[in-house]
C-alpha positions in Angstrom: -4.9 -14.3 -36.1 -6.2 -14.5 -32.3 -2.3 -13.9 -31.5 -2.4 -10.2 -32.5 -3.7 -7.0 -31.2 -4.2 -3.8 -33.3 -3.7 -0.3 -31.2 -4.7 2.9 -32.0 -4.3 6.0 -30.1 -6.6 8.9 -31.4 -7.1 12.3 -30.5 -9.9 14.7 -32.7 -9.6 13.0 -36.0 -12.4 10.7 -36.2 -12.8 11.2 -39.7 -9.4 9.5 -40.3 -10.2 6.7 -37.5 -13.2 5.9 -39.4 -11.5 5.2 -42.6 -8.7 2.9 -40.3 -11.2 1.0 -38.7 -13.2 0.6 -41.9 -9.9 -1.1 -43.5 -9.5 -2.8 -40.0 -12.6 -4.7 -40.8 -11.4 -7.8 -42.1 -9.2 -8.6 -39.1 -12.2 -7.8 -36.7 -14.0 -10.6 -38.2 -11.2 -13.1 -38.3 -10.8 -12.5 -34.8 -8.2 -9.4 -34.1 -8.5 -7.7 -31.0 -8.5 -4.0 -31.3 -7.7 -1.6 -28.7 -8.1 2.1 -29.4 -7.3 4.9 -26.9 -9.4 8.1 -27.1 -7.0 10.7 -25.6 -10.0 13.2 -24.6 -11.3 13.9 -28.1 -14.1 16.5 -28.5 -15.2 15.3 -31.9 -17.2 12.3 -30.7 -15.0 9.6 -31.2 -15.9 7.6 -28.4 -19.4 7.8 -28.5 -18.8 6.8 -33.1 -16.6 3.7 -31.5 -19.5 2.2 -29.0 -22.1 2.9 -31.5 -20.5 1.4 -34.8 -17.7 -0.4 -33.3 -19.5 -2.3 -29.6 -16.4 -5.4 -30.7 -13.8 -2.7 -30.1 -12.1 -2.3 -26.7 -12.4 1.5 -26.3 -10.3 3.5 -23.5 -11.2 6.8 -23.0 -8.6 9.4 -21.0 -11.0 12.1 -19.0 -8.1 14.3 -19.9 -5.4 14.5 -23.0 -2.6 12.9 -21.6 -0.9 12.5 -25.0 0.1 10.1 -27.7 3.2 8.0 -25.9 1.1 8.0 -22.3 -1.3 6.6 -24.3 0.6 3.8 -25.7 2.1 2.5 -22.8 -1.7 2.9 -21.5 -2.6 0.9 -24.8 0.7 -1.9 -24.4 -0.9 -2.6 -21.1 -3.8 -3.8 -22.1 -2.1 -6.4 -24.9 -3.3 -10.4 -24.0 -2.0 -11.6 -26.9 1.7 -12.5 -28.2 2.1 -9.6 -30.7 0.9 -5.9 -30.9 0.6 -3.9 -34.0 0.7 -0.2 -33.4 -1.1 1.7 -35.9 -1.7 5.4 -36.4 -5.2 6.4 -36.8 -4.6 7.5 -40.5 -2.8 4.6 -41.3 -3.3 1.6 -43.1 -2.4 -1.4 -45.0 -2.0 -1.9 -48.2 -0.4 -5.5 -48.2 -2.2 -8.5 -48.2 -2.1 -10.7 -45.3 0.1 -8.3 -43.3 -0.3 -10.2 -40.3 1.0 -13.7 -41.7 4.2 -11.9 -42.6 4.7 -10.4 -39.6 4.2 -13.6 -37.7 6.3 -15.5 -39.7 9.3 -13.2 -39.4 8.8 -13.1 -35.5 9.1 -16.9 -36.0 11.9 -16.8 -38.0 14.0 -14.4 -36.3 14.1 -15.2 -32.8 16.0 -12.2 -31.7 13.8 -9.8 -33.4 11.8 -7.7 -30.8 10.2 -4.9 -33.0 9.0 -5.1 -36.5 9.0 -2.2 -38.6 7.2 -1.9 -41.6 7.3 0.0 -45.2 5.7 3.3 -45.0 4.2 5.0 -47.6 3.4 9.1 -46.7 0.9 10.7 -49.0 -3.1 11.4 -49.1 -3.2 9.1 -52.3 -2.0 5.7 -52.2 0.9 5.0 -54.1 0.8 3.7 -58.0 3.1 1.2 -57.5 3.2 -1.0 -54.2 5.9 -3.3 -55.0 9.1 -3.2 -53.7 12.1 -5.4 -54.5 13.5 -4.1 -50.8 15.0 -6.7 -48.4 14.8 -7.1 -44.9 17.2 -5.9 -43.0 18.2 -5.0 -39.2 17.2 -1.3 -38.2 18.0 1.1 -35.5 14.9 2.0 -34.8 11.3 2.2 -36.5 7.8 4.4 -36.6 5.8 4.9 -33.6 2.8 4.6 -36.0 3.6 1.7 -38.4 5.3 -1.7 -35.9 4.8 -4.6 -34.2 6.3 -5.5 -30.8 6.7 -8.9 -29.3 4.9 -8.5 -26.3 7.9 -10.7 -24.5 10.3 -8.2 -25.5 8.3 -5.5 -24.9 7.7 -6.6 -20.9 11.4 -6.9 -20.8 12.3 -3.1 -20.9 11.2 -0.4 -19.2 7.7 1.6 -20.8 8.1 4.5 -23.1 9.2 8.0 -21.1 5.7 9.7 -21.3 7.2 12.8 -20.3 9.1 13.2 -23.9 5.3 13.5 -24.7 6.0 13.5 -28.5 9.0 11.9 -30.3 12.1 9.8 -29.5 9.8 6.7 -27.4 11.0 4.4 -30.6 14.8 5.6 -30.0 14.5 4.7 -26.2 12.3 1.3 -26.8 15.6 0.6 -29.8 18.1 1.6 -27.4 16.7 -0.6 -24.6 16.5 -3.7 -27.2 20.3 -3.5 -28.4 21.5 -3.0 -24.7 19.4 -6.7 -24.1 21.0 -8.2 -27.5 17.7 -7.8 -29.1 17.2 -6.3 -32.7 15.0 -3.9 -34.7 14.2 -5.3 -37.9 12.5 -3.7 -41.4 10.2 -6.2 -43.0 9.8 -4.8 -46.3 6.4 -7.3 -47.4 4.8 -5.1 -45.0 3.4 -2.0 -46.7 1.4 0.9 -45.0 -0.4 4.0 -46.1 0.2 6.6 -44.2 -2.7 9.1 -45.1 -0.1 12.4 -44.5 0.7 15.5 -46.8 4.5 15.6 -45.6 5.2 18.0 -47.4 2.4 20.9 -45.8 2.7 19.5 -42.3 6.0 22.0 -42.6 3.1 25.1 -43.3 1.2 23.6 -39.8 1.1 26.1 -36.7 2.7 23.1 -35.3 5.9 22.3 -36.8 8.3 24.2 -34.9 6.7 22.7 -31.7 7.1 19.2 -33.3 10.6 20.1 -34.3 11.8 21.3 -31.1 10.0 18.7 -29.3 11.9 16.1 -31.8 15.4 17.5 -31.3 15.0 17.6 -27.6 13.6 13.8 -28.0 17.4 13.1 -29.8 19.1 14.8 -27.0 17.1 12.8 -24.3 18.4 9.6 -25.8 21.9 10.9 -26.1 22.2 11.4 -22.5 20.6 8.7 -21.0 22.3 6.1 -23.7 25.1 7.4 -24.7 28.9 6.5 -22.7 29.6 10.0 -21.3 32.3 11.8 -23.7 30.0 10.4 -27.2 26.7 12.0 -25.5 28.5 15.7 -24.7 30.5 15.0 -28.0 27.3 14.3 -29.9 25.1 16.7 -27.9 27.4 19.5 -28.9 27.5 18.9 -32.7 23.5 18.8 -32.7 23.8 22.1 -31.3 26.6 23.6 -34.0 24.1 22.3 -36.5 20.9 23.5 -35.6 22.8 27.2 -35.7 24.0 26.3 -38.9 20.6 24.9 -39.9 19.2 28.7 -38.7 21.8 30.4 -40.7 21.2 28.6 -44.0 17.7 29.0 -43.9 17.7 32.5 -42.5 15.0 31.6 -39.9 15.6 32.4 -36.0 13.3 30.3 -35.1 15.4 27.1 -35.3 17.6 29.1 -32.8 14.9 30.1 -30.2 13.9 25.9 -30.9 17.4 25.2 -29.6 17.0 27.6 -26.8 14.1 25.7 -25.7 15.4 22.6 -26.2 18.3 23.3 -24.2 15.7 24.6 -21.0 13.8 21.4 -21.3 17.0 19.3 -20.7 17.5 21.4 -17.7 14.6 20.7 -15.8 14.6 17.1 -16.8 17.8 16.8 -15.1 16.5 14.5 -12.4 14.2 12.6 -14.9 17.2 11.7 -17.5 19.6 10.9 -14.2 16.9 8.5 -12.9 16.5 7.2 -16.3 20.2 6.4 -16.9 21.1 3.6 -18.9 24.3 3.7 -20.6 26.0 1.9 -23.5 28.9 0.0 -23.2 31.4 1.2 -25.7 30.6 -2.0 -27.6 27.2 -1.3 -27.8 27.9 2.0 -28.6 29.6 0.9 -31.2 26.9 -1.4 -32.8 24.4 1.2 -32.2 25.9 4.1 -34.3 26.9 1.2 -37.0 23.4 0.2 -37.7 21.5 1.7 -40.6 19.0 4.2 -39.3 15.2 3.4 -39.2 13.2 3.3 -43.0 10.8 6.1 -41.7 9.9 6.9 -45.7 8.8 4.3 -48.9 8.9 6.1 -52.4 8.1 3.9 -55.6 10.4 3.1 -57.8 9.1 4.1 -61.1 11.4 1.3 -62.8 9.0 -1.7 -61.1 5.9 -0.4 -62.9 6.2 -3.1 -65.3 6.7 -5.7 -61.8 3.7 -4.2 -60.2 1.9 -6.6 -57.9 0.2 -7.9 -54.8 2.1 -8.4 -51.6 
């Protein structure tokens, strides 16, 4: 498998890279390069990667720079055909992940981005069969993908001033304008080693959802023909107030605020950025079924439960 690289971008959870990289093992030895960015951790990452991990090409940024800087950082470094981008508390839980993903690349000629099956939860799942097919996607998870690195030198790198959310969008969006696809390869299955559910009680969320909202509206204006962006830009906003109404909570108004101040002085960024749909791709774009972010079992397979 000398045709793929794994990257990783990490930043203060070494615990959870050192279960990755323990899983990543197997690939190591068959010859996998792996390419992990420390983003300025403070836990000693770096100095657990040299010492247990000397194979490992290791970046270290003197300063956090965050996660999509860092994986444009991290593409740049790719020498092989084919990049998988892992989170650092991801993994997989299919056997031979690779083969699959390089025989759909194969197969599919016009598929630029891979994106896999994503399980969310601190426990693996019961049940890791899925009778799923693949399909074409919008778009697919920053942390669970694989890019052809052809494709990927064909577009322009992620915007690392969205700092967090909406890089897949763009990366999607740039694909369908070239006649290139997005597609969900459901042999694929990955653990991602996340309590959804009490990420919403994090200090964090609100920043992640208004950096996520403003991520949408980004994409909107920079893709979108003219009247569908205001058009589109405008309902967001309707529901967002709604969304603060419902749930009695001003904060998803003060998010919007916010959101709105941060598309103001990006003006120059999202006019230099410009790319706009045709009204054909437009079209095809809102048409396609939206990315497979989330995997849940389906209690009916226990009986079918298998390998991948």
């Amino acid at each position: 498998m000398k045709d793929f690289s794994i990257i990783i971008t990490t930043y203060n959870r070494k615990s959870e890279l050192k279960f990755t990289l323990n899983s990543l093992q197997p690939f190591i030895k068959d010859g996998v390069s792996v390419i992990v960015c420390d983003d300025a951790s403070t836990d000693g990452t770096s100095e657990f990667i040299r010492s247990e991990y000397p194979e490992i090409q290791l970046i270290v940024n003197s300063v956090n720079k965050g996660l999509i800087f860092s994986r444009n950082l991290l593409m740049s470094q790719v020498q092989t055909t084919y990049a998988v981008s892992l989170d650092d508390d991801a993994n997989f839980l299919s056997l031979e992940p690779l083969e699959k993903i390089l025989r759909h690349f194969e197969r599919e000629p016009k598929c630029g981005v891979i994106s896999f099956r994503v399980y969310w939860g601190k426990e693996k799942p019961d049940i890791i069969y899925s009778n799923e097919i693949n399909c074409r996607v919008k778009s697919f998870l920053g942390g669970a993908h694989a890019w052809c690195m052809k494709t990927w030198r064909e577009i322009p790198n992620y915007p690392d001033w969205y700092q967090f959310y909406g890089e897949e969008n763009f990366g999607s969006m740039h694909l369908l304008k070239k006649q290139l696809e997005v597609h969900y390869l459901a042999g694929v299955l990955v653990h991602h080693r996340v309590d959804n559910t009490a990420r919403k009680k994090n200090s964090d969320y609100y920043c992640r959802a208004r950096r996520s909202l403003r991520a949408d509206w980004y994409n909107f204006i920079i893709f979108y023909p003219k009247r569908n962006a205001m058009r589109t830009f405008l309902y967001s906003i309707k529901m967002q107030i709604l969304k603060a109404i419902k749930n009695r909570d001003i904060i998803y108004l003060k998010n919007t605020g916010l959101a709105v101040l941060d598309i103001l002085s990006n003006l120059r960024r999202l006019k230099n950025s410009r790319s706009r749909f045709s009204n054909a791709d437009y079209q095809k774009w809102v048409k396609l079924p939206d990315a497979k972010i989330y995997w849940k079992p389906d209690s009916s397979l226990l009986q079918n439960n298998k390998l991948l």
